[in-house]
C-alpha positions as CSV (number, residue, x, y, z in Angstrom):
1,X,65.7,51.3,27.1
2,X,67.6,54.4,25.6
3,X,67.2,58.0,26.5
4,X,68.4,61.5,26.2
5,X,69.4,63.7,29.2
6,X,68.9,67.3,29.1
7,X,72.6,68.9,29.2
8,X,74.0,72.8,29.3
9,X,76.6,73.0,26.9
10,X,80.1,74.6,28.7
11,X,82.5,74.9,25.6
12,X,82.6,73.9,21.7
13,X,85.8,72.5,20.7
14,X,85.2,71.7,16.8
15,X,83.1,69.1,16.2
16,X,83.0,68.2,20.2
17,X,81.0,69.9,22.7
18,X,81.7,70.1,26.6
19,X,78.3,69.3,28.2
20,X,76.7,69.3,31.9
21,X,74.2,67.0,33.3
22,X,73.8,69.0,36.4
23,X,76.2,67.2,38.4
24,X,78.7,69.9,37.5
25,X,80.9,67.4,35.5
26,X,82.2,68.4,31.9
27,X,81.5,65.4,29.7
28,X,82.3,65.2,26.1
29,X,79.7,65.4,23.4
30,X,79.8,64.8,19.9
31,X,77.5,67.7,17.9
32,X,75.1,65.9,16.0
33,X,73.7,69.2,14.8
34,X,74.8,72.6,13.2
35,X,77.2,74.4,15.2
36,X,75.5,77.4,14.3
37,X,72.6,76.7,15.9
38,X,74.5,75.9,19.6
39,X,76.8,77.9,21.9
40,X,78.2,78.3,26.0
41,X,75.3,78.5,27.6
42,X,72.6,76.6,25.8
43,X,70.3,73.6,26.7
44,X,71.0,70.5,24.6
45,X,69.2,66.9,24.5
46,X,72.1,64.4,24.4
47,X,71.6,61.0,23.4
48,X,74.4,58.0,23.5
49,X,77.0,61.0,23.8
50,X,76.0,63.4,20.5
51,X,74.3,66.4,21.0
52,X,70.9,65.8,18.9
53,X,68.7,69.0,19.8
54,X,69.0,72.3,21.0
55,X,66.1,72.9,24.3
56,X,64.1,75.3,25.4
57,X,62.4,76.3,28.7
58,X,59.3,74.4,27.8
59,X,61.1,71.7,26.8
60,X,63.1,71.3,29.9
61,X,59.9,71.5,31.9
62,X,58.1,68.8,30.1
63,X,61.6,66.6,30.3
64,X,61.1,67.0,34.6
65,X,57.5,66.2,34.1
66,X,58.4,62.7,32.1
67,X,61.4,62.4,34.5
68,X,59.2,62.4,37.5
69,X,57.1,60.3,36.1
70,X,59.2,57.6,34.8
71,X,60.7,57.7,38.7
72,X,57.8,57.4,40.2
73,X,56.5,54.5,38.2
74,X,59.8,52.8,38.9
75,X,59.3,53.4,42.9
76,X,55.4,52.1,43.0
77,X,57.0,48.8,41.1
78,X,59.5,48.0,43.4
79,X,58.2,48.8,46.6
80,X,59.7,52.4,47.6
81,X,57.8,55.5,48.9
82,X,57.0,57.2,46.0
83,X,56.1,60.6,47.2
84,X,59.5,60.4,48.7
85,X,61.2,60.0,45.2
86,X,58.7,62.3,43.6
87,X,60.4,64.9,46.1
88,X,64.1,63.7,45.4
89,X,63.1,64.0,41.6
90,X,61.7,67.0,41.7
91,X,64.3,68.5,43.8
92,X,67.6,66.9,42.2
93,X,65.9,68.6,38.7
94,X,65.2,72.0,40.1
95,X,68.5,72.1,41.3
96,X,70.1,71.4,37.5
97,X,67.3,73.9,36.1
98,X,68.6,76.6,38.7
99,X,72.5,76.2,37.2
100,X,70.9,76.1,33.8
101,X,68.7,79.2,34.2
102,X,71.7,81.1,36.1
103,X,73.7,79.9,33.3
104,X,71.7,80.7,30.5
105,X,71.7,84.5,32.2
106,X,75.1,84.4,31.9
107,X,75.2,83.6,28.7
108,X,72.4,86.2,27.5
109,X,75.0,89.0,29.5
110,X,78.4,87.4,27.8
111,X,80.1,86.6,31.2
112,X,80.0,82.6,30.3
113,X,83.4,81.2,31.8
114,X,85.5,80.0,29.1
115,X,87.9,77.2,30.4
């Protein structure tokens, strides 16, 4: 199975974008869309490493929903607590929507770090 992760986009470098997953690692991207419509500070959907959507809030939210879902399914199959992964889910993506948000505000005020 393929999917796309929710990433905040660091830095633009020509056709390649610096992205975040929430693990605070910059990854590369390539952008699969018009560079006009992304900058520091946004919420992408990546996909096999090329930037194919620019997110919103609403988005994001339905993303944890599918996440959560898709976890918990995995946990009932194999045995695991589920409501104990539903927690770690839950938790591990309001942490990354946190760094988005704050980083988002940034980006709204211009103080976006530029490395």
């Amino acid at each position: 199975m393929c999917w796309a992760v929710p990433a905040v986009v660091q830095k633009i470098e020509g056709d390649t974008v610096w992205v975040d997953i929430g693990d605070g690692v910059p990854r590369p991207a390539v952008l699969g869309i018009s560079d006009a419509r992304v900058s520091p500070g946004d919420f992408v959907l990546v996909h096999a490493g090329v930037v194919i959507s620019v997110l919103d809030f609403n988005a994001i939210e339905e993303f944890k929903k599918n996440y959560v879902e898709l976890f918990t399914e995995l946990a009932a199959a194999s045995g695991e607590d589920v409501e104990k992964v539903r927690e770690e889910v839950e938790k591990s993506f309001e942490e990354w929507l946190k760094t988005a948000r704050e980083r988002a505000l940034e980006k709204q005020q211009n103080q976006y770090a530029v490395w």
